[in-house]
Biopython code that builds the backbone (N, CA, C, O; Angstrom):
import numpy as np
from Bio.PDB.StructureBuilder import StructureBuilder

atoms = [
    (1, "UNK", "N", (0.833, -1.185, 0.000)),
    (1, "UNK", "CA", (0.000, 0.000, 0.000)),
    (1, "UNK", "C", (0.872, 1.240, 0.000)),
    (1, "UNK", "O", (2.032, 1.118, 0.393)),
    (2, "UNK", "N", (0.420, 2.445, -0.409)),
    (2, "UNK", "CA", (1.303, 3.091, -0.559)),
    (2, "UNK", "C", (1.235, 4.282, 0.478)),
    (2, "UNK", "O", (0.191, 4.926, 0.588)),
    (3, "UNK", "N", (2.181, 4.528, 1.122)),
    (3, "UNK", "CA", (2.300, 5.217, 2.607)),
    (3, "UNK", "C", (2.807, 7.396, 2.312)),
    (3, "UNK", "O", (2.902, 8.279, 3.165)),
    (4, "UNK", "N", (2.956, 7.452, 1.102)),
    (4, "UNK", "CA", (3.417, 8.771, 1.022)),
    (4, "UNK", "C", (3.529, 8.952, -0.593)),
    (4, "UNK", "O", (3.996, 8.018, -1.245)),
    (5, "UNK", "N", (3.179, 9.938, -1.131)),
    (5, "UNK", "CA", (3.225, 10.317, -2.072)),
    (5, "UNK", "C", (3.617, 9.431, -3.189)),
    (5, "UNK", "O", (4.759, 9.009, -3.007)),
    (6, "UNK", "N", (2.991, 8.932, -4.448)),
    (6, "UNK", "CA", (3.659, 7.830, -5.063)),
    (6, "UNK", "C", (4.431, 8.732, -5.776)),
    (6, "UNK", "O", (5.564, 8.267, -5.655)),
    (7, "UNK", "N", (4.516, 9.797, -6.486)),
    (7, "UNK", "CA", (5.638, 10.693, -7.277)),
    (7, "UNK", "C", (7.119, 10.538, -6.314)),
    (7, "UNK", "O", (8.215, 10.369, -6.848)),
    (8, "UNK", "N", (7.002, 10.591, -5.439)),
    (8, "UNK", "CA", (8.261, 10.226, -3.804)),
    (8, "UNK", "C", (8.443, 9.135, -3.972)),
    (8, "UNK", "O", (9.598, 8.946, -3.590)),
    (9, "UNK", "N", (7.939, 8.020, -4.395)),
    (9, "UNK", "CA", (8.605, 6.492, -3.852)),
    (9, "UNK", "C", (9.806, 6.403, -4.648)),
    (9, "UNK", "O", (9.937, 7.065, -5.678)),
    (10, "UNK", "N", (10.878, 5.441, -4.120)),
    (10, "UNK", "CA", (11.893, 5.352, -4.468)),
    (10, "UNK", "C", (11.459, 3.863, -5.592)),
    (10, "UNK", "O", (10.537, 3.306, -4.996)),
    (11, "UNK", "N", (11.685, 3.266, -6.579)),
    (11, "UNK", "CA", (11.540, 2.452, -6.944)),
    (11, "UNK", "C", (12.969, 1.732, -7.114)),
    (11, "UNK", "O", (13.795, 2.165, -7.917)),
    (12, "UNK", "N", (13.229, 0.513, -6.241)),
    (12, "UNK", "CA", (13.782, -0.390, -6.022)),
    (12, "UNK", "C", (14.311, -1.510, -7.268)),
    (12, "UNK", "O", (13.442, -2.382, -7.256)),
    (13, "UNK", "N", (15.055, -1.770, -8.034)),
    (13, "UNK", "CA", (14.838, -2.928, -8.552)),
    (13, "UNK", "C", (13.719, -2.792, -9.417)),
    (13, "UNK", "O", (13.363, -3.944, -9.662)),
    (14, "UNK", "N", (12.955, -1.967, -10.024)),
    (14, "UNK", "CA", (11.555, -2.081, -10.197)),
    (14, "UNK", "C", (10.409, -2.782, -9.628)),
    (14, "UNK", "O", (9.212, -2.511, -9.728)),
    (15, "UNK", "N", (10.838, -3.478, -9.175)),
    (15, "UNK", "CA", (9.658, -4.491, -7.811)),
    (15, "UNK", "C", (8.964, -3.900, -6.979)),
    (15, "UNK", "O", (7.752, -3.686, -6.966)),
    (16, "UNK", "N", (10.345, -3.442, -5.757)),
    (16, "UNK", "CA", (9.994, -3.230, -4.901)),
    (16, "UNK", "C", (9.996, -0.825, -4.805)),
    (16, "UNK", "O", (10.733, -0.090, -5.463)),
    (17, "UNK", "N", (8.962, -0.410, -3.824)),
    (17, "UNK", "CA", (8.606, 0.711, -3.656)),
    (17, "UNK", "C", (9.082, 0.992, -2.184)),
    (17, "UNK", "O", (8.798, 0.274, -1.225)),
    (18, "UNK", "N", (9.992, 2.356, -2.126)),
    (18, "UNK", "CA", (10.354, 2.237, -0.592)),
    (18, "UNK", "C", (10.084, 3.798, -0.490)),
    (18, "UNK", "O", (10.377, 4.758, -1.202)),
    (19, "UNK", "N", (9.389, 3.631, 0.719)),
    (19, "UNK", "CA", (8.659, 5.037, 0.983)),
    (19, "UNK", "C", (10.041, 6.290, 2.166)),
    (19, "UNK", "O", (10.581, 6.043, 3.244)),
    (20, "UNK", "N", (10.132, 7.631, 1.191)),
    (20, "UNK", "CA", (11.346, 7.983, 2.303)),
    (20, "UNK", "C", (10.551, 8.270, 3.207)),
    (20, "UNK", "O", (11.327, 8.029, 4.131)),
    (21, "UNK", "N", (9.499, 8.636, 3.782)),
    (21, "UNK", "CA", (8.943, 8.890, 4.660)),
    (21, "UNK", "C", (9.269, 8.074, 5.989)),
    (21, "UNK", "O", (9.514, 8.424, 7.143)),
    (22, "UNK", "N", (9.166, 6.796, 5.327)),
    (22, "UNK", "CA", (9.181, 5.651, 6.422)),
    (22, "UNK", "C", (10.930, 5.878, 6.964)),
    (22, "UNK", "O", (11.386, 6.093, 8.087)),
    (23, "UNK", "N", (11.606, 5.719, 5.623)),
    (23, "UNK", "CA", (13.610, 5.670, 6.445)),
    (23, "UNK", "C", (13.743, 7.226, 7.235)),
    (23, "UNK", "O", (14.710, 7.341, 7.988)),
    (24, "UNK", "N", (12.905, 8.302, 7.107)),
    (24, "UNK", "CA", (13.290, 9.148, 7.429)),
    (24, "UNK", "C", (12.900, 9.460, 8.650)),
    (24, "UNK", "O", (13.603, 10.200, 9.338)),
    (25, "UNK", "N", (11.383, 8.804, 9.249)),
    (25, "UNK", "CA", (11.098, 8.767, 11.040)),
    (25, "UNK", "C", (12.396, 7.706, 11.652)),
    (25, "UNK", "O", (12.805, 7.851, 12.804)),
    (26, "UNK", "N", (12.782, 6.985, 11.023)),
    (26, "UNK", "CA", (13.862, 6.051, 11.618)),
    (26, "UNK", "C", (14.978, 7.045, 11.715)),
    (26, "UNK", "O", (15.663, 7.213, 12.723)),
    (27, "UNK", "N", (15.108, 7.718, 10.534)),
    (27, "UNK", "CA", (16.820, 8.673, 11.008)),
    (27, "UNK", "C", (16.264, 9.480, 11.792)),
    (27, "UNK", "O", (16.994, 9.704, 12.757)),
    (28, "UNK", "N", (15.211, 10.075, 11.829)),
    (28, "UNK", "CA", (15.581, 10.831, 13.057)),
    (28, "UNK", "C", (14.836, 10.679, 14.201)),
    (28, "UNK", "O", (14.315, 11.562, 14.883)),
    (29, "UNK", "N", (14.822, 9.049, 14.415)),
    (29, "UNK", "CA", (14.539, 8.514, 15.871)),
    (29, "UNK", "C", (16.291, 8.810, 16.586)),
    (29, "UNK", "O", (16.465, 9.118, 17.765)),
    (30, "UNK", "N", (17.344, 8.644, 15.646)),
    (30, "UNK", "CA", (18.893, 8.991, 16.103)),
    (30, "UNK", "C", (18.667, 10.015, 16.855)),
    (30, "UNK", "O", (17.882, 10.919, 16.569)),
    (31, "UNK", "N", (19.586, 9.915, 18.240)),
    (31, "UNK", "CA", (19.692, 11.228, 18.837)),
    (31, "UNK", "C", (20.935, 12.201, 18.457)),
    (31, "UNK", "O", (21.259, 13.270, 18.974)),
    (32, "UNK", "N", (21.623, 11.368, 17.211)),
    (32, "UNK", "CA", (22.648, 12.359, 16.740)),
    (32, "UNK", "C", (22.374, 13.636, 16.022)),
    (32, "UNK", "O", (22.862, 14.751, 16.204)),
    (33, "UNK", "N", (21.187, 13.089, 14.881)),
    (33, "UNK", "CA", (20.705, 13.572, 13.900)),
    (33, "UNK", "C", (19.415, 14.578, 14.166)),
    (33, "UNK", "O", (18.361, 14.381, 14.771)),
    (34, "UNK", "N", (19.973, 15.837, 13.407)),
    (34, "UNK", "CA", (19.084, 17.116, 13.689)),
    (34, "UNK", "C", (17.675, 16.926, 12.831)),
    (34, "UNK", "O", (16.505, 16.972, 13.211)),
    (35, "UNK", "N", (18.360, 16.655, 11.290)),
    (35, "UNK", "CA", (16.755, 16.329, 10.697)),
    (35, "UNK", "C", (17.750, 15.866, 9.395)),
    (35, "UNK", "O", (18.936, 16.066, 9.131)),
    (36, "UNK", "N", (16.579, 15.103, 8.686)),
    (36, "UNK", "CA", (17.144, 14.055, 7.938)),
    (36, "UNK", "C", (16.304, 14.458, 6.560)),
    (36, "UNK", "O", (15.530, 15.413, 6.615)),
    (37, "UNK", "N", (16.452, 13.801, 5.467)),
    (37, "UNK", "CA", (15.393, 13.290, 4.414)),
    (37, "UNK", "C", (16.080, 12.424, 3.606)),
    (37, "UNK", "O", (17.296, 12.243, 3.544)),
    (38, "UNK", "N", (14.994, 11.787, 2.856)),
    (38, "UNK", "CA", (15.638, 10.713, 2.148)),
    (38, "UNK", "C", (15.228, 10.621, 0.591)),
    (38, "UNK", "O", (14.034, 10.556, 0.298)),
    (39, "UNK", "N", (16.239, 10.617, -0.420)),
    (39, "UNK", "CA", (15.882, 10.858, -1.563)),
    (39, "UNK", "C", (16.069, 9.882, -2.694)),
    (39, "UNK", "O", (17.219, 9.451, -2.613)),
    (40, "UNK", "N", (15.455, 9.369, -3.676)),
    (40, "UNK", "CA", (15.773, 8.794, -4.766)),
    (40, "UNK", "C", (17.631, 9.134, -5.173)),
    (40, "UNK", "O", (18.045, 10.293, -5.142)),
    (41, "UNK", "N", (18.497, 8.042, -5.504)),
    (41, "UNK", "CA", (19.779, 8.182, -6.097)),
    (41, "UNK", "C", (19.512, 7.362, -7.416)),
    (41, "UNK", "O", (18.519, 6.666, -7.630)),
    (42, "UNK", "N", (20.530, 7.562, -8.221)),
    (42, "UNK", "CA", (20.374, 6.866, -9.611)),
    (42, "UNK", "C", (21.318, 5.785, -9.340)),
    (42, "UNK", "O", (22.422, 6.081, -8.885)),
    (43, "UNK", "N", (20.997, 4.504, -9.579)),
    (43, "UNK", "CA", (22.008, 3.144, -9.176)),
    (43, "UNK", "C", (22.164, 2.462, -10.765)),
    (43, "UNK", "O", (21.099, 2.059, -11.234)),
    (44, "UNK", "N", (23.197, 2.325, -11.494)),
    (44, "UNK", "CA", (23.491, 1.562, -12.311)),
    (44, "UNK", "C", (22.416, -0.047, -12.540)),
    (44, "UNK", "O", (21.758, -0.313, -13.546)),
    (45, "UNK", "N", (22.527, -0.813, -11.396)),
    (45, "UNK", "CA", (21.450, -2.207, -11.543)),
    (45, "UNK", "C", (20.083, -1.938, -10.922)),
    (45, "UNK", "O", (19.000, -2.336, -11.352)),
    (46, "UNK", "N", (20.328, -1.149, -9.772)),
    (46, "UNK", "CA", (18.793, -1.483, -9.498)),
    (46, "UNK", "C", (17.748, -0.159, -9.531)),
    (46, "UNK", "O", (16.714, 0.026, -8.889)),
    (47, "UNK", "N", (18.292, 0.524, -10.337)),
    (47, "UNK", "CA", (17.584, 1.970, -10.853)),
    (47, "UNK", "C", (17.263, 2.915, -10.189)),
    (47, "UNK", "O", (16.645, 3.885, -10.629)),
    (48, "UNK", "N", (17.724, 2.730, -8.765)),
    (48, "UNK", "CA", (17.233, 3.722, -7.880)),
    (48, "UNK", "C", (17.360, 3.337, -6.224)),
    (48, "UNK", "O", (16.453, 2.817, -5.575)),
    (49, "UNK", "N", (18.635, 3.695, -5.719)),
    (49, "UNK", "CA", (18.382, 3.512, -3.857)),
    (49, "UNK", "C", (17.945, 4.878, -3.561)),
    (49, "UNK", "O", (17.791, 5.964, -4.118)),
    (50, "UNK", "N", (17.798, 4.219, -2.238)),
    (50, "UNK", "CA", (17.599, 5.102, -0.959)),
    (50, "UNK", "C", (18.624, 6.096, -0.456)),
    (50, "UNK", "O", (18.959, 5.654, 0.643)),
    (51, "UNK", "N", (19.315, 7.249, -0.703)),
    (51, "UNK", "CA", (20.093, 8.043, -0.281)),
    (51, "UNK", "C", (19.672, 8.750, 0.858)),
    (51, "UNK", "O", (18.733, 9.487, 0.557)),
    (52, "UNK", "N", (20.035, 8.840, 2.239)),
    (52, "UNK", "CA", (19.652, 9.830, 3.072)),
    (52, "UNK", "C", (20.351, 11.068, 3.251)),
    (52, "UNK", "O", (21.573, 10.935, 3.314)),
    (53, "UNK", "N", (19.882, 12.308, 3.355)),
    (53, "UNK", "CA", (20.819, 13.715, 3.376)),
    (53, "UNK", "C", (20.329, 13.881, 4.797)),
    (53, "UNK", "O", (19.208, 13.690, 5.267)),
    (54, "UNK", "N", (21.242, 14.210, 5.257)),
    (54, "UNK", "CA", (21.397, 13.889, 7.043)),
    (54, "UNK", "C", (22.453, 15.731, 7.424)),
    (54, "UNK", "O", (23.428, 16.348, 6.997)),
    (55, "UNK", "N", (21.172, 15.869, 8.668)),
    (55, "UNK", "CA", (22.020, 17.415, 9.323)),
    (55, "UNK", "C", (22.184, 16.972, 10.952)),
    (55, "UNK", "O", (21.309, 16.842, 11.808)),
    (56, "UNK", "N", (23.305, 16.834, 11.019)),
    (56, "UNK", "CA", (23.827, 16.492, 12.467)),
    (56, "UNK", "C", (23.746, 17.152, 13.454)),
    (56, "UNK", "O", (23.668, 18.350, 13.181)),
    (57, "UNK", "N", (23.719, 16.847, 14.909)),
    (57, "UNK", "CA", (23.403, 17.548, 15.558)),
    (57, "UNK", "C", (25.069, 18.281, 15.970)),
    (57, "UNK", "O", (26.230, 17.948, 15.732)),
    (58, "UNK", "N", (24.400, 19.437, 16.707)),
    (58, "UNK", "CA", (25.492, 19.876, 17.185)),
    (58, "UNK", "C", (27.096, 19.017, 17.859)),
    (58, "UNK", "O", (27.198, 18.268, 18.831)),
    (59, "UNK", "N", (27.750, 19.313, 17.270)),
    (59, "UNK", "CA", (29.095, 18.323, 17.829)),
    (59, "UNK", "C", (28.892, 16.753, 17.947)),
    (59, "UNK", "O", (29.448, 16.148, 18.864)),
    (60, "UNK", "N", (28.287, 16.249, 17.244)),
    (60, "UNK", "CA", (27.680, 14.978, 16.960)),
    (60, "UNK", "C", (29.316, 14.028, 16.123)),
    (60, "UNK", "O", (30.223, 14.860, 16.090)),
    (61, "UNK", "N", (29.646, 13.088, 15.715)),
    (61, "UNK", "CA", (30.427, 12.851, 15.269)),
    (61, "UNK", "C", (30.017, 11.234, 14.373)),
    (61, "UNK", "O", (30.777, 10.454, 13.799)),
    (62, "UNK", "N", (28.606, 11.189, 14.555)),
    (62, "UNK", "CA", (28.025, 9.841, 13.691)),
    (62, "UNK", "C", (28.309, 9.829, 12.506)),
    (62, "UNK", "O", (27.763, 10.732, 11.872)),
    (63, "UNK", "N", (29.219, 8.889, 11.697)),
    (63, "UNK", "CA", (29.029, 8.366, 10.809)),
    (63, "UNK", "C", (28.526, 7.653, 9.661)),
    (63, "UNK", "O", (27.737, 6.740, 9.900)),
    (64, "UNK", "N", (28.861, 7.918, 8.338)),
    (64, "UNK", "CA", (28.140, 6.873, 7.586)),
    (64, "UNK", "C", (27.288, 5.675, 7.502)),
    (64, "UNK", "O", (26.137, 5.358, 7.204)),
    (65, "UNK", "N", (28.645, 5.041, 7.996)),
    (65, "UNK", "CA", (28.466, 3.734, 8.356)),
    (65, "UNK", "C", (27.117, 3.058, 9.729)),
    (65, "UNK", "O", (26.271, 2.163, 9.745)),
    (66, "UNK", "N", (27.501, 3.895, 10.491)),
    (66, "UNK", "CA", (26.152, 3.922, 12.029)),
    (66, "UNK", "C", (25.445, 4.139, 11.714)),
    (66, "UNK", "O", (24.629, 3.274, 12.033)),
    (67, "UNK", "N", (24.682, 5.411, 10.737)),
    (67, "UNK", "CA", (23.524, 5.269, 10.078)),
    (67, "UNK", "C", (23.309, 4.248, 8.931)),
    (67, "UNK", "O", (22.241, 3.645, 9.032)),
    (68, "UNK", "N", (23.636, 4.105, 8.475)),
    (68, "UNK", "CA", (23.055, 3.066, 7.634)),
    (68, "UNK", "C", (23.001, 1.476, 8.254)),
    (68, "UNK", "O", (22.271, 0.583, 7.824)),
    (69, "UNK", "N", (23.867, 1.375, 9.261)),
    (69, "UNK", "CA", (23.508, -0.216, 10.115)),
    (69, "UNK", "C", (22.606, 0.342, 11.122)),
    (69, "UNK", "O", (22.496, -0.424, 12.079)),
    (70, "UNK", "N", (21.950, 1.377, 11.227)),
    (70, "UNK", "CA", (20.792, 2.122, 12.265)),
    (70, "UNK", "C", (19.450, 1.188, 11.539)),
    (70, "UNK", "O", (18.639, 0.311, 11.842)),
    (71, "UNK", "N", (19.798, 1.923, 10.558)),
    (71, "UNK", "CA", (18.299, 1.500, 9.437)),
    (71, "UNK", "C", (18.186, 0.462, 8.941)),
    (71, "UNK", "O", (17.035, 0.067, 8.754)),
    (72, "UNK", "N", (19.378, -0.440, 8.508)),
    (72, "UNK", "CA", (19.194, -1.776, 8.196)),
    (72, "UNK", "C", (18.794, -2.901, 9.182)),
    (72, "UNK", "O", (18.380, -4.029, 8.918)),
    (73, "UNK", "N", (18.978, -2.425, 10.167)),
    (73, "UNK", "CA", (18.570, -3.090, 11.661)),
    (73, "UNK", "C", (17.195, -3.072, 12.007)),
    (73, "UNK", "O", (16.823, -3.583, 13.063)),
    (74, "UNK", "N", (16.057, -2.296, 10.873)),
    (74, "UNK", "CA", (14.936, -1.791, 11.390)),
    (74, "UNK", "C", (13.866, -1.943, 10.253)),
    (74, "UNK", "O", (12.643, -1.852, 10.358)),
    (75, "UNK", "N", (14.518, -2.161, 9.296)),
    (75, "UNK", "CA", (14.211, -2.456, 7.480)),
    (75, "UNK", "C", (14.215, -3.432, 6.388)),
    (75, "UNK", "O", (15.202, -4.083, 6.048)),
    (76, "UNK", "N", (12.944, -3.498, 5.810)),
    (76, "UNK", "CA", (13.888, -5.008, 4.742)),
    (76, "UNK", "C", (14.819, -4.501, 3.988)),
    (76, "UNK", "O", (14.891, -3.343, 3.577)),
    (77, "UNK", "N", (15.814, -5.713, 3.734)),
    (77, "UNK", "CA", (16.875, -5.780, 2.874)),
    (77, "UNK", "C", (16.871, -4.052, 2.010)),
    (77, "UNK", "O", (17.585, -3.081, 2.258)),
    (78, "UNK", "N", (15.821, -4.204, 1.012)),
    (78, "UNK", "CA", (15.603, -3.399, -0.806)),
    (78, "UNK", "C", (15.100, -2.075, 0.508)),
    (78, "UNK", "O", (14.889, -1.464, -0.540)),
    (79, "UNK", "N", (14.844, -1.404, 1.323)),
    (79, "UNK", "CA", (14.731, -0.869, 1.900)),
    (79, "UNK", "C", (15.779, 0.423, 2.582)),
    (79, "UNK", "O", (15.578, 1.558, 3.014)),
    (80, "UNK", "N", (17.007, -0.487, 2.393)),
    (80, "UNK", "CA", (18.281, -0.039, 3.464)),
    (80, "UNK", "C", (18.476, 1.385, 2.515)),
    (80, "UNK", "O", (18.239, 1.626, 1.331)),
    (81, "UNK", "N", (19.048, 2.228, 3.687)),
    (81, "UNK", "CA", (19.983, 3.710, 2.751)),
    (81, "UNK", "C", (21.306, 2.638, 2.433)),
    (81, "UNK", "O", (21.537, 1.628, 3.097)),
    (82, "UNK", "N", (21.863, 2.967, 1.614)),
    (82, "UNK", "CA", (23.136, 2.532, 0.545)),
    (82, "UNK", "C", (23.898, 4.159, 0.726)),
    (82, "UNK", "O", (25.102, 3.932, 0.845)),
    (83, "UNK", "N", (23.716, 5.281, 0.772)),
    (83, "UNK", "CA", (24.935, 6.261, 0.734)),
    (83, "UNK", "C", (24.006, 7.430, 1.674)),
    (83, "UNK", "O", (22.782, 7.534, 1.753)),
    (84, "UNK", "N", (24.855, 8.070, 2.196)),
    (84, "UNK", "CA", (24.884, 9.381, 3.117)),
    (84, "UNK", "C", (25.256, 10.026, 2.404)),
    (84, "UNK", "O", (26.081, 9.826, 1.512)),
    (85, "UNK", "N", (24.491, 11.252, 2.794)),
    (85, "UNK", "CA", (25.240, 12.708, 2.516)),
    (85, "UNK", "C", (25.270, 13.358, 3.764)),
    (85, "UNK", "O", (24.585, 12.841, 4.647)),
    (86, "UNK", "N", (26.048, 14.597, 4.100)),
    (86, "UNK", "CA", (26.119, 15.077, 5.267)),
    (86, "UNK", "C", (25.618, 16.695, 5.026)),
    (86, "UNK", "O", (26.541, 17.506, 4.950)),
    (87, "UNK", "N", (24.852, 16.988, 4.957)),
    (87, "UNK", "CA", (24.369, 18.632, 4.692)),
    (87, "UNK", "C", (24.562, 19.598, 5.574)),
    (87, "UNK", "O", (24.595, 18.940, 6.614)),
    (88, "UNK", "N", (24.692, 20.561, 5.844)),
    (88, "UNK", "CA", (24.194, 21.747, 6.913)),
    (88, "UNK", "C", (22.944, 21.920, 6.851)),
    (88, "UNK", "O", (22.633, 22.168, 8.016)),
    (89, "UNK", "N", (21.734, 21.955, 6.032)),
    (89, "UNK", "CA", (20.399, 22.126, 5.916)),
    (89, "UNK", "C", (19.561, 21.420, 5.305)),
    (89, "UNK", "O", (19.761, 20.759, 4.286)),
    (90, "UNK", "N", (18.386, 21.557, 6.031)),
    (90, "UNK", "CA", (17.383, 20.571, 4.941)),
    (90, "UNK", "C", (15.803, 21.534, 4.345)),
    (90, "UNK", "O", (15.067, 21.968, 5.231)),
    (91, "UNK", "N", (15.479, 21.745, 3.093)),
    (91, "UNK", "CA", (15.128, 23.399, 2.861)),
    (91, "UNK", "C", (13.617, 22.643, 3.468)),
    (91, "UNK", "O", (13.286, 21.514, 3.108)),
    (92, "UNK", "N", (12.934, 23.344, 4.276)),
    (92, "UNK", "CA", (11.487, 22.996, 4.588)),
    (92, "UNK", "C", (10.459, 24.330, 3.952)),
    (92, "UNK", "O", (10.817, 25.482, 3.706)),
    (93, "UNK", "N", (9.238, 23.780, 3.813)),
    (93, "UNK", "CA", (8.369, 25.257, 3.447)),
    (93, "UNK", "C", (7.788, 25.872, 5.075)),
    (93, "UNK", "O", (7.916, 25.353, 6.184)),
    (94, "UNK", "N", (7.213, 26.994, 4.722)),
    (94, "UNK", "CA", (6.709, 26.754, 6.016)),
    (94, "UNK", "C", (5.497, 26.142, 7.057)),
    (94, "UNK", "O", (5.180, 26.654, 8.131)),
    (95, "UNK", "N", (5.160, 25.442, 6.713)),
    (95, "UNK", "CA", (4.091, 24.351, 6.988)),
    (95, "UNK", "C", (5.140, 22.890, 7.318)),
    (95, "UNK", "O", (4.621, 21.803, 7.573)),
    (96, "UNK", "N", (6.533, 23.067, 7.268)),
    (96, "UNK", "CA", (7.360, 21.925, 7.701)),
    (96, "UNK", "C", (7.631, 20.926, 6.560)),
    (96, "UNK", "O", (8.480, 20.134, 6.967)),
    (97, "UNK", "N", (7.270, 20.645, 5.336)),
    (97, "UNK", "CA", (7.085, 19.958, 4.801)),
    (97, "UNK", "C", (8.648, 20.105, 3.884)),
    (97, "UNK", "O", (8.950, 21.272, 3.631)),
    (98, "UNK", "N", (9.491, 19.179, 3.456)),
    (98, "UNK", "CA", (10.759, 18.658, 2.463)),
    (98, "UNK", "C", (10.117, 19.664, 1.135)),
    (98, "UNK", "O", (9.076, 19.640, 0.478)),
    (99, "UNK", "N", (11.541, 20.669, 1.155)),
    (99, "UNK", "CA", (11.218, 21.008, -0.519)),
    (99, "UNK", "C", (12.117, 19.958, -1.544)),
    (99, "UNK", "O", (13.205, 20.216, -2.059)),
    (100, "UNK", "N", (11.511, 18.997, -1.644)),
    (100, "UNK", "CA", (12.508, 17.995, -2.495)),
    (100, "UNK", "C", (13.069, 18.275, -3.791)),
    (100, "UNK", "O", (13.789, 17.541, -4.467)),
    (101, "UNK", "N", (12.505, 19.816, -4.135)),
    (101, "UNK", "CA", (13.263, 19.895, -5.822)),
    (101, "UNK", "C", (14.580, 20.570, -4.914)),
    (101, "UNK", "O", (15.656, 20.012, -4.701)),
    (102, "UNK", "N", (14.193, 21.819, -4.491)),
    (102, "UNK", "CA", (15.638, 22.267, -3.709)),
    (102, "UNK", "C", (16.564, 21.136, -3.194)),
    (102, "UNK", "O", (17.744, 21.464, -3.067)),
    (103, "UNK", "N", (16.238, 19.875, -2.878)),
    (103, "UNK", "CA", (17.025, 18.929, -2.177)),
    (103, "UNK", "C", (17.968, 18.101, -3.232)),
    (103, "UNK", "O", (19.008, 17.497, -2.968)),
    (104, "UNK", "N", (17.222, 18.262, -4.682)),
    (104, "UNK", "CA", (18.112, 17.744, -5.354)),
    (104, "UNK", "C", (19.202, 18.112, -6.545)),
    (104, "UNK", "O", (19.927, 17.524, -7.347)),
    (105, "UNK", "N", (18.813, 19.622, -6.102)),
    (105, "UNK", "CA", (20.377, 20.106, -6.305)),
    (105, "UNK", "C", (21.355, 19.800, -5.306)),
    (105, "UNK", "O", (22.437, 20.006, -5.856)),
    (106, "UNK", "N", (21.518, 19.484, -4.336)),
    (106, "UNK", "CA", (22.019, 18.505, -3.936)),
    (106, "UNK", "C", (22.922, 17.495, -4.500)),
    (106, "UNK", "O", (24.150, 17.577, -4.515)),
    (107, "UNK", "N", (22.163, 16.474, -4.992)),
    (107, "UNK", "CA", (22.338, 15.447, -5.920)),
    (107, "UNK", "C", (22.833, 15.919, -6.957)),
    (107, "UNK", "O", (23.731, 15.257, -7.477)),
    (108, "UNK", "N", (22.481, 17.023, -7.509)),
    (108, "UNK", "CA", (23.295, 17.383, -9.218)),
    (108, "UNK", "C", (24.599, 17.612, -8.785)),
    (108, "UNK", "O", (25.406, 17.754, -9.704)),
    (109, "UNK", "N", (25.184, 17.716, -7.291)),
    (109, "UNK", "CA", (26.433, 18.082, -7.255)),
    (109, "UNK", "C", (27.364, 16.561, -7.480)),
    (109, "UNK", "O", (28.396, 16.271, -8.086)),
    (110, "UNK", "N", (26.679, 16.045, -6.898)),
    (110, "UNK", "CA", (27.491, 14.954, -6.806)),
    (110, "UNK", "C", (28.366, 14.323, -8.078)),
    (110, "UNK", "O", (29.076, 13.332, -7.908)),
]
sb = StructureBuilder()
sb.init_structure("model")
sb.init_model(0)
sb.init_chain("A")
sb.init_seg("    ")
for serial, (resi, resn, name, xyz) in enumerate(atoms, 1):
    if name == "N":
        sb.init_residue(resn, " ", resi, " ")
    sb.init_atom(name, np.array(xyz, "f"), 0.0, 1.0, " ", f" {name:<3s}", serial, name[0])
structure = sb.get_structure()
């Protein structure tokens, strides 16, 4: 069923649909992490992971690696974030809500 916006789902493999909504109450159940979101990446085989853009908390020192065995610990497999980014900001409107086009300039840097 589909839990958040279907234009937002990440499509997996083509199979499977992974909602960022869902990886993104998990990142920031972390008490490292200030606020999180999670975005479609372009993957060579499986057309599309889970990337999380992650704003740390003050003097925080969590890693890559800790978040992503955070979420795989909590997630199926086709589910998991596969790469971090580390941002200073995450652009919200004001009603709180992810401006996800602003988020993926971002991604064009990469």
């Amino acid at each position: 069923f589909v839990v958040d916006r279907l234009k937002e789902l990440i499509k997996y493999k083509a199979y499977q649909q992974v909602a960022p909504v869902e990886l993104e109450l998990i990142l920031q159940s972390l008490p490292e992490i200030f606020d999180a979101a999670v975005m479609p990446y372009p993957h060579e085989e499986a057309g599309e992971i889970p990337m999380a853009l992650v704003v740390r908390q003050p003097g925080s020192k969590i890693t890559e690696a800790q978040i992503m065995e955070h979420v795989a610990k909590q997630v199926a497999p086709y589910k998991k974030v596969r790469k971090v980014l580390f941002i200073d900001s995450i652009p919200r409107s004001p009603a709180g809500k992810i401006l996800r086009r602003q988020l993926s300039s971002h991604l064009s840097r990469l």
